[in-house]
C-alpha positions as CSV (number, residue, x, y, z in Angstrom):
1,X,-2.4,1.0,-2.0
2,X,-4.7,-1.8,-3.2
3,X,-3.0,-2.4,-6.9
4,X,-4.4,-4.9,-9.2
5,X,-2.3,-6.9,-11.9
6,X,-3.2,-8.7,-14.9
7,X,-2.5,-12.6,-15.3
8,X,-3.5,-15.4,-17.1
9,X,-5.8,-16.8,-14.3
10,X,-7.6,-13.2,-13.7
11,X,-6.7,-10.1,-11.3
12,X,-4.5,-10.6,-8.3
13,X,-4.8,-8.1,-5.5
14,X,-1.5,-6.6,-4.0
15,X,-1.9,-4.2,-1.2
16,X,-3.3,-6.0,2.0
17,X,-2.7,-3.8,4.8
18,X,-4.5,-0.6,2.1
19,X,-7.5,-3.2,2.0
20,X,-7.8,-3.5,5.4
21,X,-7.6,0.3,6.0
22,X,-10.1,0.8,3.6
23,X,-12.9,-1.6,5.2
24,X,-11.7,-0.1,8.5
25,X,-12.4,3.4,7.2
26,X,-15.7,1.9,5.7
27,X,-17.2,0.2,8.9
28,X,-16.6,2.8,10.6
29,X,-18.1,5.5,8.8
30,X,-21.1,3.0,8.9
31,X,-21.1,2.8,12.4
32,X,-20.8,6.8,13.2
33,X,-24.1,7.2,10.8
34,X,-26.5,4.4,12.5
35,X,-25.2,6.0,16.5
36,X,-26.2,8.9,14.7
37,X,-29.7,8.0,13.5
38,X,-30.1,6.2,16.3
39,X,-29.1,9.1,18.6
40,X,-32.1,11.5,16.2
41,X,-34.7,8.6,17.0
42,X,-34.3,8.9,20.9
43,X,-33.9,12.6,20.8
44,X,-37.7,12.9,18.9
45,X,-38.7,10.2,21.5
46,X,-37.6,12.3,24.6
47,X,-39.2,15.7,22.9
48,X,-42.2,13.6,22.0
49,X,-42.6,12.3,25.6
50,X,-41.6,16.0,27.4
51,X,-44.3,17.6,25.0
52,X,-47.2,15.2,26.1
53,X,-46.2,15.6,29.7
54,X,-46.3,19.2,29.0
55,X,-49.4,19.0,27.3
56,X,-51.2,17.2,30.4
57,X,-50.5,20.0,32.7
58,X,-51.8,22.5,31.2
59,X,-55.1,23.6,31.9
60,X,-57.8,22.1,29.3
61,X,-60.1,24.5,27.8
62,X,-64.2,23.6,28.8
63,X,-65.8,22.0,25.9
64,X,-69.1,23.4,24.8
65,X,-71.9,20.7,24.9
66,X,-75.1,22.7,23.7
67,X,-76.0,22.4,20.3
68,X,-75.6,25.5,18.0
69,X,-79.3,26.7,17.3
70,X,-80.4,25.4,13.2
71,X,-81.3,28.7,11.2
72,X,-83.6,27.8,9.1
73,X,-83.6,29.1,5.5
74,X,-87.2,30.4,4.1
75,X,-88.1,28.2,1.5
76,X,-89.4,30.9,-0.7
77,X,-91.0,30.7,-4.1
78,X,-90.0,28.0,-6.0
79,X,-89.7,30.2,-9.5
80,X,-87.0,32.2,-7.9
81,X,-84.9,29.2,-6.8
82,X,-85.4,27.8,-10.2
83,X,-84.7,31.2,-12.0
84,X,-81.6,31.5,-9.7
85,X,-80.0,28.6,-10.4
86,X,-81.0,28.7,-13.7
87,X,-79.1,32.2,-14.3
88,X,-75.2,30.6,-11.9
89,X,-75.6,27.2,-14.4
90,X,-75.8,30.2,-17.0
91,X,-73.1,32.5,-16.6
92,X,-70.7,29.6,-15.4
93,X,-71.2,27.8,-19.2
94,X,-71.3,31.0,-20.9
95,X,-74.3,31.2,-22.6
96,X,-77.9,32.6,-22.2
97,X,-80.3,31.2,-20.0
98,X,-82.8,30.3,-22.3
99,X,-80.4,27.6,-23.5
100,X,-80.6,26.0,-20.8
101,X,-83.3,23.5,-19.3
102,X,-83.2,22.5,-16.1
103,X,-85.3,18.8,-15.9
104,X,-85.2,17.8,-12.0
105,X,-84.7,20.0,-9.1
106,X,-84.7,18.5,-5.8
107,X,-83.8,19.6,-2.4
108,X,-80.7,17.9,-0.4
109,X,-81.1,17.5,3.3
């Protein structure tokens, strides 16, 4: 047992051989966690490697390379876009729509 006793000049340490066992005990605690970690990082390596080897055998799927057709949206009157978007602005702030003036109003491609 690692005992400690009061002097004029400061501690003194009795208790060698406990000291020793202690740092023994410590290393190698130390050491059985880093084989440990070390034994997880090649284990997710090996999985990591089996599953791309896996992954190459199996057959790939044919990708499509022909362009889905565009649908094109009728432009329709412009009123009833305005008046549409008008009445969403209007019900999403809670009030009428004649409060609310709408100054620009351009299409996004």
């Amino acid at each position: 047992m690692l005992l400690a006793e009061e002097s004029t000049v400061g501690l003194n340490f009795t208790g060698g051989a406990a000291a020793t066992s202690t740092l023994i005990t410590f290393l190698l605690g130390l050491g059985i966690v880093f084989i440990g970690l070390i034994a997880l990082i090649l284990i997710i390596k090996l999985m990591g490697w089996i599953m791309r080897k896996a992954q190459k055998q199996q057959p790939q799927p044919e990708q499509k390379t022909e362009a889905a057709p565009v649908e094109r949206i009728p432009e329709g009157d412009r009123g009833e876009i305005i008046a549409a978007v008008s009445a969403a602005i209007a019900t999403v702030l809670g009030e009428s729509v004649s409060g609310i003036r709408i100054v620009s109003f351009k299409k996004v491609d």
